[in-house]
Structures are given as structure tokens and as C-alpha cells.
C-alpha positions in Angstrom: -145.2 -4.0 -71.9 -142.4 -4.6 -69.6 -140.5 -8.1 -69.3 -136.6 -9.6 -70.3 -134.7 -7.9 -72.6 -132.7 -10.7 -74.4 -129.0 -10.2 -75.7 -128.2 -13.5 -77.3 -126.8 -15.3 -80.4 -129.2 -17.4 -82.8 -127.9 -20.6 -81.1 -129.1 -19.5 -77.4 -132.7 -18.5 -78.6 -133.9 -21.4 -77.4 -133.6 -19.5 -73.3 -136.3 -17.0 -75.2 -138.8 -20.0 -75.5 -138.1 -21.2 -72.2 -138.8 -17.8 -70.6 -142.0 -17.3 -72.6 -142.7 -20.7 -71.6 -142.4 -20.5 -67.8 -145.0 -17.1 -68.1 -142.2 -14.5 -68.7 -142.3 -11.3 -70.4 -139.5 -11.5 -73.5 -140.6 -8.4 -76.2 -137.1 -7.5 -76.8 -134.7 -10.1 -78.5 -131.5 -9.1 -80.4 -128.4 -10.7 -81.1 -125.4 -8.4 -79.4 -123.7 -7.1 -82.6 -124.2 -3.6 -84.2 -125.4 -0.9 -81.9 -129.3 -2.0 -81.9 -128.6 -2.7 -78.1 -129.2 1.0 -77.7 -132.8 0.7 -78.3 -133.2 -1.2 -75.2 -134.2 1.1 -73.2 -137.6 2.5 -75.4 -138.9 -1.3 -74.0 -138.2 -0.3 -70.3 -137.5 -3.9 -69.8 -137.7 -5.4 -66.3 -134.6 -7.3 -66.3 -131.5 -7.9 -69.0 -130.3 -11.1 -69.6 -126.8 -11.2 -72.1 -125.2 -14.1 -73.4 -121.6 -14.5 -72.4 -121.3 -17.6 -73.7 -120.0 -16.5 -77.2 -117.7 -13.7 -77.6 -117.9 -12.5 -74.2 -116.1 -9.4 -74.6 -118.6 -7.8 -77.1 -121.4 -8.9 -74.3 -119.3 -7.3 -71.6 -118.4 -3.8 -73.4 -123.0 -3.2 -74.0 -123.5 -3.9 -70.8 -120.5 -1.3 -69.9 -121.7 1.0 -72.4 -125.4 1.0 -71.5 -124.5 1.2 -68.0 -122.3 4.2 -69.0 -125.4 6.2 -71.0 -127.4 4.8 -67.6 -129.7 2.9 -69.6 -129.5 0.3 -66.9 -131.0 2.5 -63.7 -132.4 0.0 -61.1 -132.6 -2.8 -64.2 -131.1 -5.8 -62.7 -128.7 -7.9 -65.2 -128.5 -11.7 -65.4 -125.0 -12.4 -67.4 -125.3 -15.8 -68.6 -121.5 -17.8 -69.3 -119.9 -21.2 -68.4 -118.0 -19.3 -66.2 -118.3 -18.0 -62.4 -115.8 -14.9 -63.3 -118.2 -13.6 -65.9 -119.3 -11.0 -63.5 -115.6 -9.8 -63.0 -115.6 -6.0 -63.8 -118.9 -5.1 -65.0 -120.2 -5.4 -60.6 -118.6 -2.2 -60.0 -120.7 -0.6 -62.8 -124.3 -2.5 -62.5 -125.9 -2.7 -59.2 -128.0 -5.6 -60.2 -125.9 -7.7 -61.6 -126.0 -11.8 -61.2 -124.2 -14.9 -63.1 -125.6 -18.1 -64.2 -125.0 -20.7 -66.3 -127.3 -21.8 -69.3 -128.7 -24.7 -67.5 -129.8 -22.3 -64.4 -131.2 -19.2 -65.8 -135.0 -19.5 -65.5 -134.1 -19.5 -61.7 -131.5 -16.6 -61.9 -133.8 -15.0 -63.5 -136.6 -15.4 -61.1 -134.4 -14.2 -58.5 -133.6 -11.5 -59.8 -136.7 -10.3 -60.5 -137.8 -11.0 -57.1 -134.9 -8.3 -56.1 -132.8 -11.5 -54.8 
């Protein structure tokens, strides 16, 4: 089944319930060490949504690296971090790709989604 495929550390699962509970989609979860990233794309997810908040270079080299191996075709990619220059780098790579903070993401994720 198609939905979000969820990058984040134990203490950010919480955005997983709130997905589920606002109707989404969320079959893949994984915490961005090791290279189990690279089964994303046997899910065929919808959208990808990675944690920036904690170690933000490790989040930002999978989504390079899956964008690289073009894992990410026409997937769009909600980065979530406290900060607006998350994005900086990786928007030359992945079409797609938005920024939001923790407090906004069920609508970024909406939005993107919708193609917005």
C-alpha cells in the first residue's frame, strides 16, 4: 500500500502517530542509520518525510544518495528541521522537495501531497 515513508529518530515517532491519526498512509518507519533506507523504495511510498532535527547531515547524505540511485523519481520530500536552510543543497537534487518545522508537518505534508 502506498503512503509516507518515515526517516526519523525514536524521539520524533510521535509525527508517525500524528500522520496515522489525521488518515495518513505511514507503512515504512526507520530511524536514518545503517543503510536500511535503501529499502525504501520496495514500499513505493507517496511522499518522504526525514528528520533533520538530529544529526542533520546523516539525513541530508540518504536523501542525496537515494536521490543519486533515483529512488526518489516524482516522490516529493518533506525535510523536517528547526531551521529554514534545511533545504540548502539537497533542491538542486530532489524536484519535490519542501521544509517544515516539527510543529507544521501534517500541513507540509498535505501540501505536498496535493503536488503544492
Amino acid at each position: 500500500m502506498p503512503g509516507i515513508a518515515v526517516l526519523c529518530w525514536e524521539e520524533n515517532r510521535p509525527w508517525v502517530s500524528a500522520l496515522r491519526q489525521k488518515g495518513f498512509s505511514v507503512p515504512w518507519v526507520e530511524e536514518p542509520k545503517g543503510d536500511a533506507y535503501r529499502q525504501m523504495s520496495t514500499v513505493e511510498p507517496e511522499l518522504l518525510l526525514v528528520d533533520l532535527t538530529r544529526l542533520p547531515e546523516q539525513g541530508r547524505e540518504i536523501i542525496l544518495d537515494l536521490a543519486d540511485r533515483g529512488d526518489l523519481n516524482g516522490v516529493p520530500v518533506v525535510v523536517v528541521s528547526d531551521k529554514s536552510t534545511a533545504g540548502r543543497g539537497l533542491k538542486s537534487k530532489v524536484k519535490k522537495l519542501s521544509v517544515t518545522t516539527p510543529r507544521k508537518i501534517i500541513s507540509a505534508v498535505k501540501t505536498a501531497m496535493e503536488g503544492g
